[in-house]
C-alpha positions in Angstrom: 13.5 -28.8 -31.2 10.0 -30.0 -29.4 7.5 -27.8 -28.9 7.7 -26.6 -25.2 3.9 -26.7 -22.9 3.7 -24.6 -19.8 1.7 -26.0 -17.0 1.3 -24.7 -13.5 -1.2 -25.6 -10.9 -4.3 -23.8 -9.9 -2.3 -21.8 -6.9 -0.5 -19.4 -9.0 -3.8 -16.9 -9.3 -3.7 -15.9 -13.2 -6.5 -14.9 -14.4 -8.8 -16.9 -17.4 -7.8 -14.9 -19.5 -4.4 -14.7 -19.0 -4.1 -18.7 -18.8 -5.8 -18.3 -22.4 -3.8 -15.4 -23.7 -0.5 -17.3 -23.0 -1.1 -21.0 -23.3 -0.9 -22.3 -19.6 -2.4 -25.7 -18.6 -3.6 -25.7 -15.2 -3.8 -28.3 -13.1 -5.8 -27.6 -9.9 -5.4 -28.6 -6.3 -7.6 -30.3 -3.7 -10.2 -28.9 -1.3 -11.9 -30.9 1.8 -13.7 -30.1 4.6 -14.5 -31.9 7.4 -17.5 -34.0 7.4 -18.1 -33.5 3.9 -16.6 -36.8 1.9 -16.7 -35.5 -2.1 -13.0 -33.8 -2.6 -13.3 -30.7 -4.6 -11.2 -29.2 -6.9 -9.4 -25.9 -7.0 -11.3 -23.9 -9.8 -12.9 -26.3 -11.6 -15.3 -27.4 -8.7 -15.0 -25.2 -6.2 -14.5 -21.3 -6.1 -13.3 -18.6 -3.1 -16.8 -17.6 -2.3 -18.0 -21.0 -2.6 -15.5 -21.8 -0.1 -16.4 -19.5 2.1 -19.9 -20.1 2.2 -19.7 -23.3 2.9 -16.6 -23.1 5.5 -19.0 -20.5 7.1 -22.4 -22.5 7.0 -20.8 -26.3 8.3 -18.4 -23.2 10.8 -15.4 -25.5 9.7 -11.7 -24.7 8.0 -11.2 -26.4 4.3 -8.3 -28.2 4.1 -6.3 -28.0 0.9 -4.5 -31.1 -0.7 -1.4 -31.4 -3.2 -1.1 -32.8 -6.6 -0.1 -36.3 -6.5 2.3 -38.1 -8.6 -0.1 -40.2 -10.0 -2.1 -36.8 -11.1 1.0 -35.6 -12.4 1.8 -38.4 -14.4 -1.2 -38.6 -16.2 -1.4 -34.6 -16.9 2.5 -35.1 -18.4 1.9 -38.2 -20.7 -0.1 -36.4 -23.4 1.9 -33.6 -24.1 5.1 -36.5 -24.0 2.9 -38.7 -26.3 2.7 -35.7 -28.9 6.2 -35.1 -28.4 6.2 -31.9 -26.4 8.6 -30.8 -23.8 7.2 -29.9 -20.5 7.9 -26.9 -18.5 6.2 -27.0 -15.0 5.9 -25.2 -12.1 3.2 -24.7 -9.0 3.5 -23.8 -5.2 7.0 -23.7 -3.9 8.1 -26.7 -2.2 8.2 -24.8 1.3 4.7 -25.0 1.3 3.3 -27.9 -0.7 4.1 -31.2 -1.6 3.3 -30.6 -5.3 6.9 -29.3 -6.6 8.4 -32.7 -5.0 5.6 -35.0 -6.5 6.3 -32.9 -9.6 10.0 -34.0 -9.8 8.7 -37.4 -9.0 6.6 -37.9 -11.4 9.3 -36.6 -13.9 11.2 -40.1 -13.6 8.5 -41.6 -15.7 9.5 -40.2 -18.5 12.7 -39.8 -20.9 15.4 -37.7 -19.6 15.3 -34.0 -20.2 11.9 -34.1 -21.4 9.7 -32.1 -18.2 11.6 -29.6 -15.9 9.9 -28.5 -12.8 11.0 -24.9 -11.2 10.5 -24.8 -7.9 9.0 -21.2 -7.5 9.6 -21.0 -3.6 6.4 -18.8 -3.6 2.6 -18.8 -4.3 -0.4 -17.0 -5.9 1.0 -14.4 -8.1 4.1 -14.7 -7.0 4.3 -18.0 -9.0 2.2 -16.5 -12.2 4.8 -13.6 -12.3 7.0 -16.5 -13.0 4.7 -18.3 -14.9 4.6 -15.5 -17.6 8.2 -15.1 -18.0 8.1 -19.0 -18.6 5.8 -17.9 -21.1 7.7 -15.0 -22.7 11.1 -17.2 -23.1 9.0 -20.5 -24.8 7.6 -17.3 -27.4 11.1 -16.4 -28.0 11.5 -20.2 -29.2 14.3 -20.9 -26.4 14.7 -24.8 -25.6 13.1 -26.2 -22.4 16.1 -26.4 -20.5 17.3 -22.8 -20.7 13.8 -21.5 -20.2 13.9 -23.4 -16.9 17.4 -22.3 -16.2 16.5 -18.6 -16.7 13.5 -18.9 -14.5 15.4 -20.1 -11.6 17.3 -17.5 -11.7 14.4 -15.2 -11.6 13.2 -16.7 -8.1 15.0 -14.7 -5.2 13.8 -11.6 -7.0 10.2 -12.2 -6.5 8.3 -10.1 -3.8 5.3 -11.3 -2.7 3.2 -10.0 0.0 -0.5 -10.2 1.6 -2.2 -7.9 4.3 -4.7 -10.1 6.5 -7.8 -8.7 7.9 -8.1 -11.3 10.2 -6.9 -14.2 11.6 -10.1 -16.5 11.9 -8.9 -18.8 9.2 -5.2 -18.7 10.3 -6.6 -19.9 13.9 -9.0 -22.4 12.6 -6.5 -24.2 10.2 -4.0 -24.0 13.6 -1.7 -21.6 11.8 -2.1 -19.3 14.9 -3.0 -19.2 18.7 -6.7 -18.8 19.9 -4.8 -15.7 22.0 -3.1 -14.2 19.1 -6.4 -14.2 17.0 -8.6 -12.7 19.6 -5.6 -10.0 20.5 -5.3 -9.2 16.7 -8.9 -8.9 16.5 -9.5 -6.2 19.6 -6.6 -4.7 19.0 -7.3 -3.9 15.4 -3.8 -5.6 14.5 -3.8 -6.6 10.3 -0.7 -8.9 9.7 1.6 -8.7 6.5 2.6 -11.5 5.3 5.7 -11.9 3.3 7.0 -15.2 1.0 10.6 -15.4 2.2 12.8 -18.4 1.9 10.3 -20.2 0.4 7.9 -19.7 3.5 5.2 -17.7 4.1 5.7 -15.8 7.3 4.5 -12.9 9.1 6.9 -9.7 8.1 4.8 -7.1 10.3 1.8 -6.2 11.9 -0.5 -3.0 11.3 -2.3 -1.9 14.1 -5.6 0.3 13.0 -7.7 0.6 9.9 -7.1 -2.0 7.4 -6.0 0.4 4.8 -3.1 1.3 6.8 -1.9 -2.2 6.0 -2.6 -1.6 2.4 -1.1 1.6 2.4 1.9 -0.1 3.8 1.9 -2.4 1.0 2.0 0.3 -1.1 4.6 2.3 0.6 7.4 -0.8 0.1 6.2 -0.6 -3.3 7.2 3.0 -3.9 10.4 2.0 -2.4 11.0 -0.6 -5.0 9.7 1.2 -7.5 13.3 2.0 -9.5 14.0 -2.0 -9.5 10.9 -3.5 -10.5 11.0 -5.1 -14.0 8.3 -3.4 -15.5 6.6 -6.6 -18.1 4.3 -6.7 -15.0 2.6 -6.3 -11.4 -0.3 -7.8 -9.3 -2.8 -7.0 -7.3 -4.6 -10.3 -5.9 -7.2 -10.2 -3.2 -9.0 -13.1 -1.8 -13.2 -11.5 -2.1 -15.0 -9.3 -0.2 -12.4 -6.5 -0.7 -14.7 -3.6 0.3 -13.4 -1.4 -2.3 -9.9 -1.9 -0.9 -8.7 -3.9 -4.2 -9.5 -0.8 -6.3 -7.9 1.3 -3.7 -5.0 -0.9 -4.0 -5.4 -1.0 -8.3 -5.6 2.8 -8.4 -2.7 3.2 -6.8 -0.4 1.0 -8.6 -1.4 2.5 -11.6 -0.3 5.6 -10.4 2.9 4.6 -10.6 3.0 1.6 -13.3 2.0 1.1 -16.6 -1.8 0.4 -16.2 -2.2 -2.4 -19.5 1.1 -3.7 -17.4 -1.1 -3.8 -13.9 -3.2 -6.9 -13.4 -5.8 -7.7 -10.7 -6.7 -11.1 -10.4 -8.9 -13.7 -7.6 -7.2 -15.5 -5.6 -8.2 -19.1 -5.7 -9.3 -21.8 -3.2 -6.1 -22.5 -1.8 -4.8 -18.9 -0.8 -8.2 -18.2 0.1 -8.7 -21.5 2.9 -5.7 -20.0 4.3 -5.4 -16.4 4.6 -9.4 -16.3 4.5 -11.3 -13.4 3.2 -10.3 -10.0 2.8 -6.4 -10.7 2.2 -5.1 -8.5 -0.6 -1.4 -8.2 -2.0 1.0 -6.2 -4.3 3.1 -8.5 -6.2 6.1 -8.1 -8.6 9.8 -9.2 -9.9 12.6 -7.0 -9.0 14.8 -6.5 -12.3 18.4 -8.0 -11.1 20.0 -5.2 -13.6 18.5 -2.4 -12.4 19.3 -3.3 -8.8 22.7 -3.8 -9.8 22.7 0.3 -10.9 
């Protein structure tokens, strides 16, 4: 049996040293912004607070670009060369072109050889999948029945995000001028939700940002009895104002704390949801909701 690799791209949010700890190649995205010609790259040339300084000082939106087949190609060949099977997976396909360009790429290359999961999801929501990926290739299963066990996982990710505001979601015309400026004198925070492979607006919160946190939290508590417990998230997008460690002290309450990880979110979340956007996410245990 080949040796499996894991790759994802730069929007599923683990940590360096999580990437390290369990051997994942990641492959980054694309950041623009208008006026400015050099295309940067998720990561490697470009971080969140980067991004935001430099959204704020040219008082533009970054816009964020998939992998492309060719890209793909060339990050496959190597491990193919060495005689590696490939196991990738990235952004869901509802909200980037990378899973399709994935499967593209794919058809370059011997037959059963790379599988690409769709995770329908992002950030986290793809790294929770990423590291049970991870745990199945350490069990020594074959490529195709990691992937097969991974798409099963899928439905049972929740992934959510509070927003602080909406600047970002108006400027990259992912809301209305009136629904921005209401939101912002209203003091209305938005959850966001990853649901049939879209993100879309599940709520809104209408005070202090921490009573969108704490709302977070609340479904949490809920879900508590059917969360698989290998692990949980808590990403925020920068200048948290001690409403990550709100966030990380409270799960810990409840979770096994070596179990709880709080990680950056990268340049992609971060061009869309814009600063101060913070999420609980984890995988629902299909047997335990079966109980």
């Amino acid at each position: 049996m080949n040796k499996v690799v894991l790759l994802s791209d730069s929007t599923c949010d683990l940590s360096p040293e999580l990437v390290q700890r369990h051997r994942v190649e990641i492959l980054p995205l694309h950041v623009s912004f208008p006026g400015d010609p050099k295309d940067y790259l998720d990561g490697v040339s470009l971080t969140s607070d980067e991004l935001y300084q430099k959204a704020e000082l040219l008082n533009t939106t970054p816009k964020t670009g998939a992998l492309n087949v060719f890209e793909l190609v060339e990050a496959f060949r190597p491990h193919i060369e060495r005689g590696e099977d490939i196991l990738f997976t990235g952004i869901g396909s509802g909200l980037s072109s990378t899973c399709q360009n994935a499967l593209l790429a794919k058809k370059e290359f011997p037959e059963g050889r790379i599988e690409v999961v769709d995770s329908q999801n992002l950030s986290t929501g793809t790294g929770l999948l990423v590291l049970k990926m991870a745990q199945f290739r350490d069990e020594g299963l074959p490529v195709g029945e990691i992937a097969q066990k991974a798409r099963t996982l899928v439905p049972y990710v929740s992934a959510k995000f509070c927003i602080d505001r909406l600047d970002y979601l108006y400027r990259g015309g992912r809301c209305s001028g009136l629904s921005m400026n209401l939101a912002h004198f209203l003091h209305i925070h938005p959850i966001a939700k990853v649901k049939d492979n879209k993100l879309m607006v599940a709520s809104k919160v209408r005070g202090k940002y921490r009573k969108a946190v704490d709302a977070q939290l609340e479904e949490f508590l809920k879900d508590l009895p059917m969360i698989d417990d290998f692990a949980l998230f808590v990403t925020d997008s920068g200048r948290m104002d001690g409403e990550d460690q709100y966030m990380l002290s409270k799960a810990k309450e409840h979770f096994d704390p070596s179990r709880v990880y709080h990680t950056r979110a990268g340049c992609v979340v971060s061009a869309h949801c814009g600063p101060k956007t913070i999420g609980i996410l984890y995988l629902l245990d299909p047997e335990k909701i079966k109980r």
